[in-house]
C-alpha positions in Angstrom: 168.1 147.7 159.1 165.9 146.0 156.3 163.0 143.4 157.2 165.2 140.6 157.1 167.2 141.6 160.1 164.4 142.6 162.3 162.0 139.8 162.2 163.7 136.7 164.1 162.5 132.8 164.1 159.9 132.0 166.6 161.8 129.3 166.7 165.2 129.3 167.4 165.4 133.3 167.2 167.8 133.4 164.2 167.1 136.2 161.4 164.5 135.5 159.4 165.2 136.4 155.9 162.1 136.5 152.8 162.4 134.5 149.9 159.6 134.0 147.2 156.5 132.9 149.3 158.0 131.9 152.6 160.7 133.0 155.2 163.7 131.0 156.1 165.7 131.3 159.4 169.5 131.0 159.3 169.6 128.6 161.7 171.3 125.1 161.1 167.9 123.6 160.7 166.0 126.9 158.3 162.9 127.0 159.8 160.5 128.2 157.2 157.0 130.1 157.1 155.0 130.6 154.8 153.5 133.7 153.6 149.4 133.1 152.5 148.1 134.2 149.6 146.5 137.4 151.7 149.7 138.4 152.3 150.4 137.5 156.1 152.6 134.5 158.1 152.1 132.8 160.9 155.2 133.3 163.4 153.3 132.1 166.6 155.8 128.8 167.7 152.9 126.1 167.8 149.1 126.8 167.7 147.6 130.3 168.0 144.5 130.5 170.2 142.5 133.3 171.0 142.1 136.7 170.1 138.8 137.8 167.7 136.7 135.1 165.9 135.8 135.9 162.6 132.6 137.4 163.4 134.3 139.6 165.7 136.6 141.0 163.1 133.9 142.1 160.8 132.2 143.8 163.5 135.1 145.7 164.6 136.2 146.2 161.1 132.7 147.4 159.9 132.4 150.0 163.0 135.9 151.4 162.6 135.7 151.9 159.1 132.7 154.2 159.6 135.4 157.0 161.1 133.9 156.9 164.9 137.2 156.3 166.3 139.2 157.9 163.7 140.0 160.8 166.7 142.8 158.0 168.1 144.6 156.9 164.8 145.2 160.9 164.0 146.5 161.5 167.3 148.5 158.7 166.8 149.5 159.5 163.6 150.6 163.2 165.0 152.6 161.7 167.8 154.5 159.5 164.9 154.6 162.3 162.5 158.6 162.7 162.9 158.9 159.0 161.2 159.9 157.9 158.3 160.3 155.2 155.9 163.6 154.1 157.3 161.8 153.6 160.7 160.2 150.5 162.6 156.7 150.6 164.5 155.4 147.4 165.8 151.9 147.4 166.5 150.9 145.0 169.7 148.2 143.4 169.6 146.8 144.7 166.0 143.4 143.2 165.8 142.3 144.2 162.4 144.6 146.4 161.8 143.1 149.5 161.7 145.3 151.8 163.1 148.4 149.8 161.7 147.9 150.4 158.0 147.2 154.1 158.9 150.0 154.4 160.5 151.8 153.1 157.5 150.2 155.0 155.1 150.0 158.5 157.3 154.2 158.1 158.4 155.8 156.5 155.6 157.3 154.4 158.3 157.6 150.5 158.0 154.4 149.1 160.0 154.6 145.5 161.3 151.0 144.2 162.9 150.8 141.4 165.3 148.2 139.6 166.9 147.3 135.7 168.1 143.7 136.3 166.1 144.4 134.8 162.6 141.1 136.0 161.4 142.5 139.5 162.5 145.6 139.4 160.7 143.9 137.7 157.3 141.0 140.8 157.8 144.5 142.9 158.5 146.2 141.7 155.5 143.6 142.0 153.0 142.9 146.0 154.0 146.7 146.8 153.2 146.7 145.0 149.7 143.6 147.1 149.1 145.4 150.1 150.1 148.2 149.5 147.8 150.3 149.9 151.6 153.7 147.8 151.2 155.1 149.1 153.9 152.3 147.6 156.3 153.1 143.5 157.0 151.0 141.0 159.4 151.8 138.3 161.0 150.1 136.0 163.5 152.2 136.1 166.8 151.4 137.1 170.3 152.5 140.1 172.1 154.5 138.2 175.3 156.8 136.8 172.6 157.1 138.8 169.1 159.4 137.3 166.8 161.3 140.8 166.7 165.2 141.4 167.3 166.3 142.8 170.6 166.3 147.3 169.9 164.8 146.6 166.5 162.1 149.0 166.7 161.4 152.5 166.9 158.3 152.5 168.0 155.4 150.2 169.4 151.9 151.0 169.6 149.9 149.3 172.0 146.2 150.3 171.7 143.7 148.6 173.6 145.5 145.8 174.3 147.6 144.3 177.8 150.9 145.5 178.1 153.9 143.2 178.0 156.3 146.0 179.3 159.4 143.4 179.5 158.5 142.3 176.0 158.4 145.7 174.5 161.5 147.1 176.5 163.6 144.2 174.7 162.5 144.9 171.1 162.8 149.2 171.4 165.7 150.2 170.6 167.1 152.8 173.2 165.2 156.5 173.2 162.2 154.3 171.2 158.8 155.3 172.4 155.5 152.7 173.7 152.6 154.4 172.8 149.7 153.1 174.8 146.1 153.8 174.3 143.7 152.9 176.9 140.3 153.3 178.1 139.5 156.2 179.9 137.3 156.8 182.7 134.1 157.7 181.2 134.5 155.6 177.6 131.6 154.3 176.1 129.7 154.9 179.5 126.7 155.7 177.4 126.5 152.2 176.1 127.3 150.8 180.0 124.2 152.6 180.8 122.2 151.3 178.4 122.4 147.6 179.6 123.2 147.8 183.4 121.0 148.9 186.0 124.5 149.9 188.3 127.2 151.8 186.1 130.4 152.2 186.9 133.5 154.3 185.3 136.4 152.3 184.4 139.1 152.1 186.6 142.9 152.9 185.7 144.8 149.9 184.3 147.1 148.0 186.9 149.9 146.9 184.0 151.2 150.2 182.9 155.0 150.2 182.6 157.3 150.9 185.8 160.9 150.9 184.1 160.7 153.3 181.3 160.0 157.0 181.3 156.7 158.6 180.6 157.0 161.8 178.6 153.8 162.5 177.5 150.0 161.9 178.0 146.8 162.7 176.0 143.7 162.4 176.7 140.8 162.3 173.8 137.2 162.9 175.1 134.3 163.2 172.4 130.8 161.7 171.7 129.8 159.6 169.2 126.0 158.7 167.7 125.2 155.3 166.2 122.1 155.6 163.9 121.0 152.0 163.4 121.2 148.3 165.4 124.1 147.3 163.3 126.6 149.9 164.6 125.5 149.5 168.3 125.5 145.6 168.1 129.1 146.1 166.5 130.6 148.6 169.2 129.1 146.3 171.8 130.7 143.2 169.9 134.2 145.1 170.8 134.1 145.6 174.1 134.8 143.2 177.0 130.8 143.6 177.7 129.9 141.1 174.7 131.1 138.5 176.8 130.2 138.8 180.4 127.2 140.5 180.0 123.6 138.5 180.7 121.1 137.4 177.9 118.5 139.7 180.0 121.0 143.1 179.9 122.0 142.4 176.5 118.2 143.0 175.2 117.9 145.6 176.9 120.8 146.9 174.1 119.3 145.0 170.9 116.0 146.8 171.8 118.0 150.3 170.6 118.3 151.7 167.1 120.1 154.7 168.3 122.3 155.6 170.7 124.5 158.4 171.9 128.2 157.3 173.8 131.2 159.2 175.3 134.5 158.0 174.0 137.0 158.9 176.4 141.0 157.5 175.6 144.2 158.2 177.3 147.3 157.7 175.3 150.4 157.4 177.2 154.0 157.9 175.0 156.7 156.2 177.3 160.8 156.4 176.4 163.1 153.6 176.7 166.3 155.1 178.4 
């Protein structure tokens, strides 16, 4: 299978195939895309909203690049490891694409990156070129309805992100894995600590998949130090928090120029049978 008969039009669901700057459908009518100059498309049918704002991006892109959750892309590198360039991992809800392009530069394997945030997939985008990674592609498209053929992928990776279990089981192709990485119960509870007064440990997530099989999990539990305001304000800037947290609890956070967390993931590997 080569990228032309994996990707599908948003639109009608015919193959999409690449030519030049721009993908065509093979539908009666040839929908067509174009690819920007950074190197993604937009296959989200009518207007993307939501996901990261720009400002957003560059905080998550600034903190991850300083290594404090490289931890989760090697595991999930390691749980890939058997893949290859003749191999399809779809990554669900990419963001930035962090672990994406390390994924395609670690397995070899073709990486494809989605996400409704275009900011994400430009920020996305630009990071592969800069890596030289060819086999890494973005696109803007949401999760609950990728522009990918029924069993066209190997493997998706889900990190941080909802799960759209019905989704996913349609696009893996049968014995394909879902990895999904989600928070565990004591992640980042240093920084929850640090702005509330009450803290809490997260509880397990309610959308896990009920119709595939789960044959492995992993669970990752380190600490991690941030040494100025920057990195604090840009962890903070990721999480859920930066939005429902008060102007009072939030000083309490801006106040800091160091801080010590826990970063606590579970990664679950589900089969498609």
């Amino acid at each position: 299978m080569n990228l032309s008969e994996i990707l599908v039009c948003p639109v009608c669901k015919g193959a999409l195939h690449k030519e030049e700057k721009s993908y065509f459908c093979d539908g009666v009518k040839r929908h067509c895309f174009d690819v920007s100059a950074h190197g993604h498309a937009n296959l989200c049918p009518g207007k993307a909203t939501g996901g990261d704002d720009k400002r957003a991006v560059r905080s998550r892109t600034e903190f991850l690049n300083l290594g404090h959750y490289a931890p989760i892309s090697d595991k999930l590198c390691e749980i890939l490891s058997d893949l290859n360039e003749k191999n399809f991992v779809v990554d669900a809800g990419c963001g930035e694409g962090y672990y994406t392009n390390n994924i395609a530069c670690k397995t070899g394997a073709q990486t494809y990156g989605f996400d409704l945030s275009k900011e994400a997939i430009i920020s996305a985008s630009k990071s592969a070129k800069r890596q030289g990674l060819t086999n890494s592609r973005f696109f803007v498209g949401g999760i609950y309805n990728l522009p990918v053929c029924d069993d066209g992928a190997d493997a998706i990776t889900n990190i941080f992100a909802p799960c759209a279990e019905n989704e996913f089981s349609r696009i893996l192709k049968t014995g394909g894995r879902l990895i999904i990485v989600a928070a565990g119960k004591n992640h980042l509870y240093g920084l929850k600590r640090a702005i509330y007064d009450e803290v809490h440990t997260n509880e397990e997530r309610a959308d896990m998949p009920k119709d595939m099989k789960l044959q492995a999990t992993h669970n990752l539990s380190y600490t991690i130090s941030l040494q100025s305001e920057e990195e604090i304000r840009n962890l903070f800037s990721m999480t859920p928090y930066s939005y429902r947290t008060s102007e009072k609890d939030m000083q309490k956070l801006y106040a800091l120029t160091s801080l010590e967390t826990e970063v606590e993931v579970n990664i679950f590997v589900y089969r498609k049978e």
